[in-house]
PARO-340599 format. One record per residue (C-alpha): chain; residue in one letter; y, z, x. Coordinates in Angstrom, 2 decimals. Example, Ala and Ser with C-alpha at 12.3 -4.5 7.8 and 13.67 -1.06 7.14 Angstrom:
// residues 2
<site chaine="A" residu="A" y="-4.50" z="7.80" x="12.30"/>
<site chaine="A" residu="S" y="-1.06" z="7.14" x="13.67"/>
This chain:
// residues 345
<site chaine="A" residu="X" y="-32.52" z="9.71" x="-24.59"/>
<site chaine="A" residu="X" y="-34.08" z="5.91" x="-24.44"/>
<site chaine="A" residu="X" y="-34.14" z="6.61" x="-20.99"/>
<site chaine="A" residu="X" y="-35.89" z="9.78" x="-20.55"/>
<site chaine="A" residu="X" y="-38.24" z="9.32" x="-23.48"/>
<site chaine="A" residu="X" y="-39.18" z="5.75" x="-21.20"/>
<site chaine="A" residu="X" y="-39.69" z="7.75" x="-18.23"/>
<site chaine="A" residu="X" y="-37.08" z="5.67" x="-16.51"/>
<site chaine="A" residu="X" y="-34.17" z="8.01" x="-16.22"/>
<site chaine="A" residu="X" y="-32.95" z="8.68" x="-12.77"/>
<site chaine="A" residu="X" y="-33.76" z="12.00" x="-10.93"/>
<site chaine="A" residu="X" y="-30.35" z="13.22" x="-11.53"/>
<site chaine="A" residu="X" y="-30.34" z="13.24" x="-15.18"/>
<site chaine="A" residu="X" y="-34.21" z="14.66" x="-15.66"/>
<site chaine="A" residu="X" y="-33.04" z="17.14" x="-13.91"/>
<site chaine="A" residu="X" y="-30.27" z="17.97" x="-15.47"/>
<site chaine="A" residu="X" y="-32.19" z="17.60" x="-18.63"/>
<site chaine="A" residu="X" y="-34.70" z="20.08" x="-17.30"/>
<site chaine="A" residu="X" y="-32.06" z="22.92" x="-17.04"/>
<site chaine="A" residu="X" y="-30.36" z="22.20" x="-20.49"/>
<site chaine="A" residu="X" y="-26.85" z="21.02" x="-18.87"/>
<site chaine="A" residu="X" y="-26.60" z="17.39" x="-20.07"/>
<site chaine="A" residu="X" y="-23.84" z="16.72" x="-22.70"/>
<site chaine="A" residu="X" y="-25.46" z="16.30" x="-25.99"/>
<site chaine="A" residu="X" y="-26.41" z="18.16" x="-29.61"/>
<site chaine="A" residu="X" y="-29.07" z="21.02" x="-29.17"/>
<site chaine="A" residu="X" y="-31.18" z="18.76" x="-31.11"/>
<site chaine="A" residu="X" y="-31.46" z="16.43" x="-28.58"/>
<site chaine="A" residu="X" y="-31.28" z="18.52" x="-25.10"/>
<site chaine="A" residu="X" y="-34.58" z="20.41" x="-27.08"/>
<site chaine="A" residu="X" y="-36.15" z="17.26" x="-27.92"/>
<site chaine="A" residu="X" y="-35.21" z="16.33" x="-23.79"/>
<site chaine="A" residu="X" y="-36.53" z="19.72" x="-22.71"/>
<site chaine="A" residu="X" y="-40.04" z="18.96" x="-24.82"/>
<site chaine="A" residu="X" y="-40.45" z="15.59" x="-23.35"/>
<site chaine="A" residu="X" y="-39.78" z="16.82" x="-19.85"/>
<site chaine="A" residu="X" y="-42.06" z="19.77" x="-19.90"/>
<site chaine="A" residu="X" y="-45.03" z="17.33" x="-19.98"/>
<site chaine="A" residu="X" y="-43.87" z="14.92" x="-17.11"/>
<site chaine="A" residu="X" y="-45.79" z="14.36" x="-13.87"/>
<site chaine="A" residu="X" y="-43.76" z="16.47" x="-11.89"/>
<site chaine="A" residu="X" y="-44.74" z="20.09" x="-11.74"/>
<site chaine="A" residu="X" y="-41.46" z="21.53" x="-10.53"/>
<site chaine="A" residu="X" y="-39.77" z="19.57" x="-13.43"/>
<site chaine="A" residu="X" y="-42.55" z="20.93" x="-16.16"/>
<site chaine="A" residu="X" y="-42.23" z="24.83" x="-14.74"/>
<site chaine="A" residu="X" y="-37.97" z="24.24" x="-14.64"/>
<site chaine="A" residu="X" y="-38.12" z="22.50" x="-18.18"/>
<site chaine="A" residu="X" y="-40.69" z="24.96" x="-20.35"/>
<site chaine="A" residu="X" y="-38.94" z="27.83" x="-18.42"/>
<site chaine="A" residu="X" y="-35.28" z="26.59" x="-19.86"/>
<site chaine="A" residu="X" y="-36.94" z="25.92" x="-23.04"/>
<site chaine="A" residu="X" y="-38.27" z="29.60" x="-23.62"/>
<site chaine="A" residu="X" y="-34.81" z="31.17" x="-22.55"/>
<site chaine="A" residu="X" y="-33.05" z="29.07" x="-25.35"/>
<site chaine="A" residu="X" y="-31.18" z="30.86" x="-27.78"/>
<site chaine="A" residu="X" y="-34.23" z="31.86" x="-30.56"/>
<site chaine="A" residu="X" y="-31.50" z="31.27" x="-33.29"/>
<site chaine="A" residu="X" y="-31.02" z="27.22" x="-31.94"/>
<site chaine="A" residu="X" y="-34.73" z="26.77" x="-31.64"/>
<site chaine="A" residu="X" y="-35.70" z="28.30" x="-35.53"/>
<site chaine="A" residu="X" y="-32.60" z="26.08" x="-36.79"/>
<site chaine="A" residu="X" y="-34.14" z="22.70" x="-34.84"/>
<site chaine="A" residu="X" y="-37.59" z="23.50" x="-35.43"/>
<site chaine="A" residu="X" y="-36.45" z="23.73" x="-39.19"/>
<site chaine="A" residu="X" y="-34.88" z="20.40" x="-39.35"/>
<site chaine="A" residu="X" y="-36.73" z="17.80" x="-41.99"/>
<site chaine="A" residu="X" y="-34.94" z="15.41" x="-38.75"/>
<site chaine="A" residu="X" y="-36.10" z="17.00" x="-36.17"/>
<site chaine="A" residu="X" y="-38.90" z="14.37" x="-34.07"/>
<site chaine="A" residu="X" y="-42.68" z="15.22" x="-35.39"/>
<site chaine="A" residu="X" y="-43.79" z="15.25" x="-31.16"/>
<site chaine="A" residu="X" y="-41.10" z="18.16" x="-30.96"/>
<site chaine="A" residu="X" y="-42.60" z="20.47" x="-33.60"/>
<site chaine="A" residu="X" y="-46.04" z="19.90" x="-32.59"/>
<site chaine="A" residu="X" y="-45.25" z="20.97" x="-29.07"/>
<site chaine="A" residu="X" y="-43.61" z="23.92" x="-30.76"/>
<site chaine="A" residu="X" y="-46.35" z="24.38" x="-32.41"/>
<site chaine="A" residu="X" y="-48.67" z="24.05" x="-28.90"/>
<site chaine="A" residu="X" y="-46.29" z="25.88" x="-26.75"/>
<site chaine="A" residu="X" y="-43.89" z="28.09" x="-28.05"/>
<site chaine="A" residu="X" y="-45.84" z="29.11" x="-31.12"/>
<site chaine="A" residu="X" y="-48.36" z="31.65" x="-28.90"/>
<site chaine="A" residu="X" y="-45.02" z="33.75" x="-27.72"/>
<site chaine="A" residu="X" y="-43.09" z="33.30" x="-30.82"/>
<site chaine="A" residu="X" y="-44.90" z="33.84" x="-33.69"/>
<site chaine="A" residu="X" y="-41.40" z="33.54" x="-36.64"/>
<site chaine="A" residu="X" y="-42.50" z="29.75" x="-36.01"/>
<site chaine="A" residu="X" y="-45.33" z="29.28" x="-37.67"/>
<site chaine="A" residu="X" y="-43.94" z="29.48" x="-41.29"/>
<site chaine="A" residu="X" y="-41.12" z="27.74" x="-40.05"/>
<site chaine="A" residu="X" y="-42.81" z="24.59" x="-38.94"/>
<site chaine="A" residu="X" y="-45.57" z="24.90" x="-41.80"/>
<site chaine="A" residu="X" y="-42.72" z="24.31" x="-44.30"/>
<site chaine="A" residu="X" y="-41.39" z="21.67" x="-42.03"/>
<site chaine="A" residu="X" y="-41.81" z="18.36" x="-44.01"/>
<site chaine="A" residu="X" y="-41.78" z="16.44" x="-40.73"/>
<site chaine="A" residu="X" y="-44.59" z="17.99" x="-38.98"/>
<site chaine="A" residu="X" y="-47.84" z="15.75" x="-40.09"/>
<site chaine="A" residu="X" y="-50.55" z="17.14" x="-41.60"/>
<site chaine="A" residu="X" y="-53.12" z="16.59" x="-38.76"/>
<site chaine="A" residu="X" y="-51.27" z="19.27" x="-36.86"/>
<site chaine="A" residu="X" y="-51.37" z="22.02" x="-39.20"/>
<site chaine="A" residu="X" y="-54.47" z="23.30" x="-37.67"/>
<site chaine="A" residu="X" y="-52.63" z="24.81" x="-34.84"/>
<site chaine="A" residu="X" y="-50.28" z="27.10" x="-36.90"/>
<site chaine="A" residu="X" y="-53.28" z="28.92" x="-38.87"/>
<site chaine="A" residu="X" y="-53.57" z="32.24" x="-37.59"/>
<site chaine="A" residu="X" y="-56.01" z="33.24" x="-35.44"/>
<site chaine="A" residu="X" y="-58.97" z="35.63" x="-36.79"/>
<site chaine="A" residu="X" y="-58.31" z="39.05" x="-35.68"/>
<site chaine="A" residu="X" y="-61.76" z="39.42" x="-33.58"/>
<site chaine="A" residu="X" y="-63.99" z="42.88" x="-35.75"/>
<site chaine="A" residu="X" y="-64.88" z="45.75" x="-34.18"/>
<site chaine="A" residu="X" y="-67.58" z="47.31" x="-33.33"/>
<site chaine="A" residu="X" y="-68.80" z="50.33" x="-35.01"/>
<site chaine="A" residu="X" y="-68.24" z="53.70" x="-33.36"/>
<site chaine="A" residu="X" y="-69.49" z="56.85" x="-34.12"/>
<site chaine="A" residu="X" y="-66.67" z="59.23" x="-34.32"/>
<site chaine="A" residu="X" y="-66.67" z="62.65" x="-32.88"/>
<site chaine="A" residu="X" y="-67.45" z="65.69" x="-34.78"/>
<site chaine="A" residu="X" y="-64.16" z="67.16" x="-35.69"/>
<site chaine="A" residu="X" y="-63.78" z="70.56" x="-33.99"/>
<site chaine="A" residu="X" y="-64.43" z="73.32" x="-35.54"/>
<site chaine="A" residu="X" y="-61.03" z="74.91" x="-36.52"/>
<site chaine="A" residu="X" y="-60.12" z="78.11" x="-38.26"/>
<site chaine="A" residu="X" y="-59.82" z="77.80" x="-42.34"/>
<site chaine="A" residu="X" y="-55.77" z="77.26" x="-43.11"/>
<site chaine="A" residu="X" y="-54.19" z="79.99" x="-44.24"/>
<site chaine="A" residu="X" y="-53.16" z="80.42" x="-47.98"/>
<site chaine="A" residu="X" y="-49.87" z="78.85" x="-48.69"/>
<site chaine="A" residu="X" y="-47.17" z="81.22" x="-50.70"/>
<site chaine="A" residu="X" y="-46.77" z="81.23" x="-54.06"/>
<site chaine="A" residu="X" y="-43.21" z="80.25" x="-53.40"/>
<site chaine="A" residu="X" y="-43.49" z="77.66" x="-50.90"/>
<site chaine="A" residu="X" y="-45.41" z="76.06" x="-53.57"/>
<site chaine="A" residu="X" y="-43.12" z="76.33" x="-56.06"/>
<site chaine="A" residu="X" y="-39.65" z="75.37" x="-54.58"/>
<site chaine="A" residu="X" y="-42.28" z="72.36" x="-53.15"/>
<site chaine="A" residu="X" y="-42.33" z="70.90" x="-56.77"/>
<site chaine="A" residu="X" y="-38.49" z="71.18" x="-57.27"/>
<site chaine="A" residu="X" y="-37.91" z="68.27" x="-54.38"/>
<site chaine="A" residu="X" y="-37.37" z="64.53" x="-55.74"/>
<site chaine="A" residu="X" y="-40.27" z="62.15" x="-54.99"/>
<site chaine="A" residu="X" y="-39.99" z="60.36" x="-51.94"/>
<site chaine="A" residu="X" y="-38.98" z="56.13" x="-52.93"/>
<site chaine="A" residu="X" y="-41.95" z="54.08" x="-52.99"/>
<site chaine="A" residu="X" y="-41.86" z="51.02" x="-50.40"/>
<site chaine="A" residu="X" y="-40.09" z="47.88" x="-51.54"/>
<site chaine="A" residu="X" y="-42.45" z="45.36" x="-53.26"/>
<site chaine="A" residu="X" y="-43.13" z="42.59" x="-51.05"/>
<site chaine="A" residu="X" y="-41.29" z="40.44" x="-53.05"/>
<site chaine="A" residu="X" y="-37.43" z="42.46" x="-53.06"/>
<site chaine="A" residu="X" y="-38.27" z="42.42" x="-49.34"/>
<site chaine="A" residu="X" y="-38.88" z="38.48" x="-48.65"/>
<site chaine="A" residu="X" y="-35.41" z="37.62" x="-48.65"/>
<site chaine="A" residu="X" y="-34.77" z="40.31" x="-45.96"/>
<site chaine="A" residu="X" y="-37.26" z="39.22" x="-43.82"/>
<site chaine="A" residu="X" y="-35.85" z="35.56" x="-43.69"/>
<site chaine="A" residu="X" y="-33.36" z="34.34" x="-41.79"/>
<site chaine="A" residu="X" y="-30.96" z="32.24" x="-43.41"/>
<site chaine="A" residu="X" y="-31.92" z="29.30" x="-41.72"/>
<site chaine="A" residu="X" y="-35.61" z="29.78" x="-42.72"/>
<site chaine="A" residu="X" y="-34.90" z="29.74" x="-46.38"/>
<site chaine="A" residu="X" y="-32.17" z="26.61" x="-46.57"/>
<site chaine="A" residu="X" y="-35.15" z="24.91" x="-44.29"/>
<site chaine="A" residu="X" y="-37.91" z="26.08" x="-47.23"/>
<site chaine="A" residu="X" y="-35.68" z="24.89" x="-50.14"/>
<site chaine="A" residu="X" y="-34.92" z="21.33" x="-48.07"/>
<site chaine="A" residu="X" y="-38.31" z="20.60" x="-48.02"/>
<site chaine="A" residu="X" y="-38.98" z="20.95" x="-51.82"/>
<site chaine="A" residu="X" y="-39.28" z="24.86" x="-52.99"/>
<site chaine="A" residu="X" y="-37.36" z="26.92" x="-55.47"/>
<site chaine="A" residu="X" y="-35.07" z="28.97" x="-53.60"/>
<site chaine="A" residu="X" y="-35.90" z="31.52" x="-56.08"/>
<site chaine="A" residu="X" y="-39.35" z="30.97" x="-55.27"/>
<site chaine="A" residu="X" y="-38.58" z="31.25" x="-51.43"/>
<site chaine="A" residu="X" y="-36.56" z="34.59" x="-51.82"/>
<site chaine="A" residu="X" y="-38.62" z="36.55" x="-55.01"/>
<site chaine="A" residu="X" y="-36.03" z="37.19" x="-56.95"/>
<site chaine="A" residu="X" y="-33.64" z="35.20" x="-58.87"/>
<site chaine="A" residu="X" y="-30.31" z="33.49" x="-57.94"/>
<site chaine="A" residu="X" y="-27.07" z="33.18" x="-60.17"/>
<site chaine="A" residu="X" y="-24.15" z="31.62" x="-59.37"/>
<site chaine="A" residu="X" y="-21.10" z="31.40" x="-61.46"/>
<site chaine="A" residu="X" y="-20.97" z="29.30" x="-64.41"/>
<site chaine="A" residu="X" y="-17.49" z="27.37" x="-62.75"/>
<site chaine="A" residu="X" y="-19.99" z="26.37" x="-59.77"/>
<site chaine="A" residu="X" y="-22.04" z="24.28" x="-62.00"/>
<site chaine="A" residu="X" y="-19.52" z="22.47" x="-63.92"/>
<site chaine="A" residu="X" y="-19.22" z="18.82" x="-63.58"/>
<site chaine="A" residu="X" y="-16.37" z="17.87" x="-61.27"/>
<site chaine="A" residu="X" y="-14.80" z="16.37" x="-64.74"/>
<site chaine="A" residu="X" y="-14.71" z="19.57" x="-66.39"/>
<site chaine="A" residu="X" y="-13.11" z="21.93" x="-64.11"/>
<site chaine="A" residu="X" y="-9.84" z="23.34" x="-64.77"/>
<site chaine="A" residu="X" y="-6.99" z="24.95" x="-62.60"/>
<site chaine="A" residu="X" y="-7.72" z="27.65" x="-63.73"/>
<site chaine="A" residu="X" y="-11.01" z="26.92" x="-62.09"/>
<site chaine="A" residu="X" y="-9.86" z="26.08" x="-58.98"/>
<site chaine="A" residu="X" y="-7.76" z="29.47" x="-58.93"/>
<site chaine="A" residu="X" y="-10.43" z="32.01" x="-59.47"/>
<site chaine="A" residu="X" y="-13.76" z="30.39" x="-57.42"/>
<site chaine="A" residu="X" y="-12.57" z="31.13" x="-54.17"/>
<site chaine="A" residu="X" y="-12.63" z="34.88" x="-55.41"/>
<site chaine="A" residu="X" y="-16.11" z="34.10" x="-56.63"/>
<site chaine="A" residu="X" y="-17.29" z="32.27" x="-53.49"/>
<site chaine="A" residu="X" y="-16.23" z="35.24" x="-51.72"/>
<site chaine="A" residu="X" y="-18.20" z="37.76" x="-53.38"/>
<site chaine="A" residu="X" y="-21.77" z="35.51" x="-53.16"/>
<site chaine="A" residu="X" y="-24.58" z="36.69" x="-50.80"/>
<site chaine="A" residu="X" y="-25.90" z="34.12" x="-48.49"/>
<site chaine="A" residu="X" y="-28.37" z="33.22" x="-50.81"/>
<site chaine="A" residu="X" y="-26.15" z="32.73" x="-53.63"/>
<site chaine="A" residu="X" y="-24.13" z="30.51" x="-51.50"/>
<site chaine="A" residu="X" y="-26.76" z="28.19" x="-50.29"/>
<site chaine="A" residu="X" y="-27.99" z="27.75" x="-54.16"/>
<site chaine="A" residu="X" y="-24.13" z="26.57" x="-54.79"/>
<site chaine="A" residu="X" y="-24.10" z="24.56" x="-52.12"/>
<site chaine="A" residu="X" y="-27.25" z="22.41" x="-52.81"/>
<site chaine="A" residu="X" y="-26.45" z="22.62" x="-56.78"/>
<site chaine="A" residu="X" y="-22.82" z="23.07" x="-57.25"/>
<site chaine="A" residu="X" y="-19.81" z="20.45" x="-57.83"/>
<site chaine="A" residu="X" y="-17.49" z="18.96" x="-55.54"/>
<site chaine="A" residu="X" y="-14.32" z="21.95" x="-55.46"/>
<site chaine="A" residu="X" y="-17.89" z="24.52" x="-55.07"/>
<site chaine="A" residu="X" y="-18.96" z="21.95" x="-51.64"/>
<site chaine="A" residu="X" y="-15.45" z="21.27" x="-50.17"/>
<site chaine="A" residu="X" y="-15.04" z="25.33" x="-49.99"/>
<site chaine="A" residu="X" y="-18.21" z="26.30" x="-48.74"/>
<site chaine="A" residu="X" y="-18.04" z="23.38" x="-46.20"/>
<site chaine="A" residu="X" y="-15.74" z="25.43" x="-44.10"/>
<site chaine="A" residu="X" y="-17.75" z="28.56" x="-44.47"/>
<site chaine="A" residu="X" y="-18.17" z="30.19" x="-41.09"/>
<site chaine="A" residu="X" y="-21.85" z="30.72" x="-41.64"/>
<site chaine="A" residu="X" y="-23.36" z="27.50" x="-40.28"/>
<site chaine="A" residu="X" y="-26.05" z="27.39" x="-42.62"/>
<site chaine="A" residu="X" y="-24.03" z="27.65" x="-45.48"/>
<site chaine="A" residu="X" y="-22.32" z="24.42" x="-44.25"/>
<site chaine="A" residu="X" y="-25.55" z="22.57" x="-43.60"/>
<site chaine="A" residu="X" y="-26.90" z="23.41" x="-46.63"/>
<site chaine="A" residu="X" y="-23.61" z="21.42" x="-48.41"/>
<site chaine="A" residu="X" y="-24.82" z="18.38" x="-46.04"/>
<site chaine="A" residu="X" y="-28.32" z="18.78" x="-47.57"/>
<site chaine="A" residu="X" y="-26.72" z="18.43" x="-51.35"/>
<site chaine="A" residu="X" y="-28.25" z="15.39" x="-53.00"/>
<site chaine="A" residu="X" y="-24.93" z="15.32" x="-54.35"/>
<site chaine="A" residu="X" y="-22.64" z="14.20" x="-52.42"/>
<site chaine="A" residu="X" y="-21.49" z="10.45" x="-52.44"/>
<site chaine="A" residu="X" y="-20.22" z="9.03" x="-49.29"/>
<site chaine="A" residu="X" y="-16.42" z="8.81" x="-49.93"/>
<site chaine="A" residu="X" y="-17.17" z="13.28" x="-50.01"/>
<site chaine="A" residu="X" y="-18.60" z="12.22" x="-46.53"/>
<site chaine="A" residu="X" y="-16.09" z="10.25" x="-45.40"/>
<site chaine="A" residu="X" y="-13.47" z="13.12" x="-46.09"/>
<site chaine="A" residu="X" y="-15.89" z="15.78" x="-44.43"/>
<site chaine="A" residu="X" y="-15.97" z="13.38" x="-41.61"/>
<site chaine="A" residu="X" y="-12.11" z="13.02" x="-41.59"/>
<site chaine="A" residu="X" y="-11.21" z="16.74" x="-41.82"/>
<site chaine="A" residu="X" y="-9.19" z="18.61" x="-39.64"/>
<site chaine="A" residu="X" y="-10.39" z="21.89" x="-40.72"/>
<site chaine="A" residu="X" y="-13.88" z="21.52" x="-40.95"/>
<site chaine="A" residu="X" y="-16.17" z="23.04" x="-37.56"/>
<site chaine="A" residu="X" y="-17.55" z="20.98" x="-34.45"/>
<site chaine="A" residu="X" y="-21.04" z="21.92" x="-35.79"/>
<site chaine="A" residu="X" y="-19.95" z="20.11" x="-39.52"/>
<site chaine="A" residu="X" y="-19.43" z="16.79" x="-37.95"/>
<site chaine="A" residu="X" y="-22.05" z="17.24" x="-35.22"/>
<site chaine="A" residu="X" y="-24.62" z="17.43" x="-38.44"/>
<site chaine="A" residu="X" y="-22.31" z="14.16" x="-39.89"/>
<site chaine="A" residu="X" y="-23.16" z="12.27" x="-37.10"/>
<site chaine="A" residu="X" y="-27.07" z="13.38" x="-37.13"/>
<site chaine="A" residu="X" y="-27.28" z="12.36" x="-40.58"/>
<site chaine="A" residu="X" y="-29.16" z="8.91" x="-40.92"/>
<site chaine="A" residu="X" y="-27.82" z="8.53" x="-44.37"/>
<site chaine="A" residu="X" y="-23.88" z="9.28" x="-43.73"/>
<site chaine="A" residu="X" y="-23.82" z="7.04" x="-40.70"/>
<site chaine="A" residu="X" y="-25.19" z="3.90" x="-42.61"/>
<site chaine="A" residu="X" y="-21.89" z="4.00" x="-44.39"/>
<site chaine="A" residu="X" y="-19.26" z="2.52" x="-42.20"/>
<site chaine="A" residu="X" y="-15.81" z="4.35" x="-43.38"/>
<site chaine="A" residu="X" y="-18.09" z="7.39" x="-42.36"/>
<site chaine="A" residu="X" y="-18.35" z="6.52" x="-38.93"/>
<site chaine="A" residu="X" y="-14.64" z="5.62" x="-38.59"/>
<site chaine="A" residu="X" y="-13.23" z="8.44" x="-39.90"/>
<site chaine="A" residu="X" y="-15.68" z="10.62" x="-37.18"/>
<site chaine="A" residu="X" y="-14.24" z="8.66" x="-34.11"/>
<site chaine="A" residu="X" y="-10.69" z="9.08" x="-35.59"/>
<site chaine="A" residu="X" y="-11.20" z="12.31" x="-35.77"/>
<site chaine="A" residu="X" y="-9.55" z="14.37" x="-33.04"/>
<site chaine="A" residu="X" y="-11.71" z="17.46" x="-33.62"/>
<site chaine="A" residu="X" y="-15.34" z="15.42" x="-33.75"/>
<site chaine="A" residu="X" y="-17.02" z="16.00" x="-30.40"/>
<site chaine="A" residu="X" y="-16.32" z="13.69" x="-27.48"/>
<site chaine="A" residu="X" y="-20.08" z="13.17" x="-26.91"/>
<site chaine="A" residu="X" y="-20.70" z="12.10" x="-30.09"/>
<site chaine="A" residu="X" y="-17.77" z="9.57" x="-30.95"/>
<site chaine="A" residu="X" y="-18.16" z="7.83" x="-27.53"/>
<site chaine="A" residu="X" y="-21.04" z="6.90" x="-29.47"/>
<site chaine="A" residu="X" y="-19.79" z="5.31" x="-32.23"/>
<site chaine="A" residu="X" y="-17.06" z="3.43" x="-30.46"/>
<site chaine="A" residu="X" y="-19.54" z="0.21" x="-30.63"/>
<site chaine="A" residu="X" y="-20.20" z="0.34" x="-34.03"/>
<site chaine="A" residu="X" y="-15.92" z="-0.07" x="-34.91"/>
<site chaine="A" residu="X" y="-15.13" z="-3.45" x="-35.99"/>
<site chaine="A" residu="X" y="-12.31" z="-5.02" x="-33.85"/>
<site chaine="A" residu="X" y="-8.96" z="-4.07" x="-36.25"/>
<site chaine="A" residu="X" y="-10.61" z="-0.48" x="-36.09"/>
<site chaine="A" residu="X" y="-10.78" z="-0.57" x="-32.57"/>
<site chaine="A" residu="X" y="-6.91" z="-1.78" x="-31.18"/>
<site chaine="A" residu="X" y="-5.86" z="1.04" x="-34.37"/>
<site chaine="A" residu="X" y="-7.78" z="3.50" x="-32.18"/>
<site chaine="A" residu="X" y="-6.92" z="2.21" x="-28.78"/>
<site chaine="A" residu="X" y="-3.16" z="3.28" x="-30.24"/>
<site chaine="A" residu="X" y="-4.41" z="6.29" x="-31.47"/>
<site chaine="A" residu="X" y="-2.31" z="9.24" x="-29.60"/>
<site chaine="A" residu="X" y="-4.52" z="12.23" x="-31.69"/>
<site chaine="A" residu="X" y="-7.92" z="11.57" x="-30.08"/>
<site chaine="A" residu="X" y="-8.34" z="12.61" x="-26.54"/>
<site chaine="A" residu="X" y="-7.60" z="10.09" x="-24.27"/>
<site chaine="A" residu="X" y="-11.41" z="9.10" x="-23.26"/>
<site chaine="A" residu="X" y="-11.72" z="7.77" x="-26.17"/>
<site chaine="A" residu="X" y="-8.29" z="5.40" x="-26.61"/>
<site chaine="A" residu="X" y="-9.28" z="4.02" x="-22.86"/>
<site chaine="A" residu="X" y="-13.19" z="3.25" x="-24.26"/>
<site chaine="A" residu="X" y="-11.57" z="1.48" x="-27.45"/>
<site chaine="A" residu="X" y="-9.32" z="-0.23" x="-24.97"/>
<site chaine="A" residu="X" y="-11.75" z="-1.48" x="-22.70"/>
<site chaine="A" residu="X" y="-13.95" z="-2.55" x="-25.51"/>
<site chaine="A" residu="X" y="-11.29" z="-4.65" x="-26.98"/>
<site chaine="A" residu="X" y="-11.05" z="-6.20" x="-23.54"/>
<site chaine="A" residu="X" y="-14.92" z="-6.89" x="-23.38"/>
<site chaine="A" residu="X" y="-14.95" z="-8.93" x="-26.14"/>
<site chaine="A" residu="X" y="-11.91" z="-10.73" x="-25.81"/>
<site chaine="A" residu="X" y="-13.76" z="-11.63" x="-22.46"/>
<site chaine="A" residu="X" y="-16.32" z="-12.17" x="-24.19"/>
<site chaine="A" residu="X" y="-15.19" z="-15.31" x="-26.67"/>
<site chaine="A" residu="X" y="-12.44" z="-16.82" x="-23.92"/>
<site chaine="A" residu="X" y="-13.74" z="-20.72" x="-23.51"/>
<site chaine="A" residu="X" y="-15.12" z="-21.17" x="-20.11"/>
<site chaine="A" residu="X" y="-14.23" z="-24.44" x="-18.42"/>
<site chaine="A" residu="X" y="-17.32" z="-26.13" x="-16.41"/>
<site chaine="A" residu="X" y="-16.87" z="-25.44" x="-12.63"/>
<site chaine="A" residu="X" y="-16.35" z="-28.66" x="-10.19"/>
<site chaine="A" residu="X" y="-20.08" z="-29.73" x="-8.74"/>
């Protein structure tokens, strides 16, 4: 990333980078794909916006959503890929991390008026004919057609899930952000002290039965048993949206970042996660972690202290990349501190 963002990455890797293929988090092979669609080369720009507007839509609202996501990245979303893909523009205006001074680009453009034009003269058409008696009659026997959904029972259709976790991240009611209001169960709210067996028993049921919505609110408010079953929620936003809790304390990270059952994309958003990866057991339960992403432990392996690292050298549950990287970083620094004896002159 250092490299590319320097301009001093070798040809290989740009253009890798420009198709998408090198190993790392969407987050980053977007951010890689923004920086090289403005480089020198032409052929690199065309290759890299080109890969850029084929990416999955889904991806690109959930990075473009992102409070982390880099500020340069949204505004060229909002430059580039705003004009073809216009479910942006609320996206990135509720975006915390896009700066005011770029705001300008995502108002809407005025639809241009009219001119006046006469309109024809109808033709002249034959008076209808009278309409039965009875037509009329069984007529007023039909039900009224429904009315249209206000606009505010239909807001929470027209969202996508990602769009509303990234609207209540940045500071908004999600009741606000949906139009309607949001219960959860009263065992959701309980403090962690308070809840029973009995508890335990019956919230699964409950969890089961929420709407997406509801699920998000229990994830952001909720206590510990609510986050540590909705962290393995197959619905990736519903396990972001635990990660966003201002609740959780970092030994609940450290056992996220430990678990065996947890997805790819759970400890993908660990490692992402400025705050989680300041704490240290954090980042050593991720690279002993045989499910964590080989990309993303490799690394980590510099920030393990030296006992950490000869435990994971001996390690036989990660994949073997990473034992041999512990290994040979052991070696480096024992290298490193050996007393070197003056040479003969």
């Amino acid at each position: 990333m250092d490299l590319i963002r320097s301009g001093k990455a070798p040809e290989v890797i740009r253009r890798k980078g420009a198709e998408g293929n090198l190993p790392l988090p969407a987050e980053d092979k977007i951010e890689i794909l923004t920086l090289l669609a403005a480089a020198p080369e032409a052929e690199l720009r065309e290759k890299a916006l080109d890969t850029l507007q084929g990416w999955d839509r889904a991806e690109v609202r959930r990075v473009m959503a992102s409070p982390r996501t880099a500020p340069d990245v949204l505004r060229f979303a909002a430059k580039q890929l705003l004009p073809e893909r216009e479910e942006l523009r609320e996206i990135l205006l509720w975006n915390p991390s896009l700066p005011a001074e770029f705001h300008h680009l995502l108002k809407p453009k005025p639809v241009p008026k009219l001119a006046a034009v006469a309109a024809p003269a109808p033709p002249t058409q034959p008076p209808p004919e009278p309409v039965p008696l009875r037509a009329v009659q069984e007529a007023a026997k039909e039900p009224p057609s429904k009315s249209e959904p206000k606009p505010a029972t239909k807001l929470a259709a027209e969202q996508t899930d990602v769009e509303i976790l990234a609207k209540v991240a940045a500071g908004a009611r999600i009741e606000d952000v949906v139009g309607a209001p949001v219960e959860v169960p009263p065992e959701v709210t309980k403090h962690d002290d308070e809840v029973t067996p009995k508890d335990r028993e019956t919230l699964i049921e409950k969890i089961n039965r929420m709407t997406v919505v509801e699920k998000i609110k229990a994830a952001l408010t909720g206590n510990m048993e609510t986050r540590s079953i909705l962290i393995r929620d197959s619905n990736k936003t519903i396990s972001r949206a635990v990660l966003e809790s201002p609740k959780i304390s970092d030994t609940e990270a450290e056992g996220y970042a430990a678990a065996k059952n947890v997805s790819e994309e759970v400890l993908r958003l660990i490692a992402a996660n400025r705050k989680f990866m300041k704490t240290y057991v954090v980042v050593r339960a991720l690279v002993n972690n045989p499910r964590a992403p080989i990309d993303v432990t490799l690394r980590l392996i510099a920030r393990i202290n030296d006992r950490d690292l000869k435990g994971l050298s001996l390690n036989r549950n990660v994949p073997d990349v990473i034992r041999s990287m512990a290994a040979k970083a052991i070696k480096q620094k024992e290298e490193a501190t050996k007393v070197k004896l003056p040479g003969k002159h």
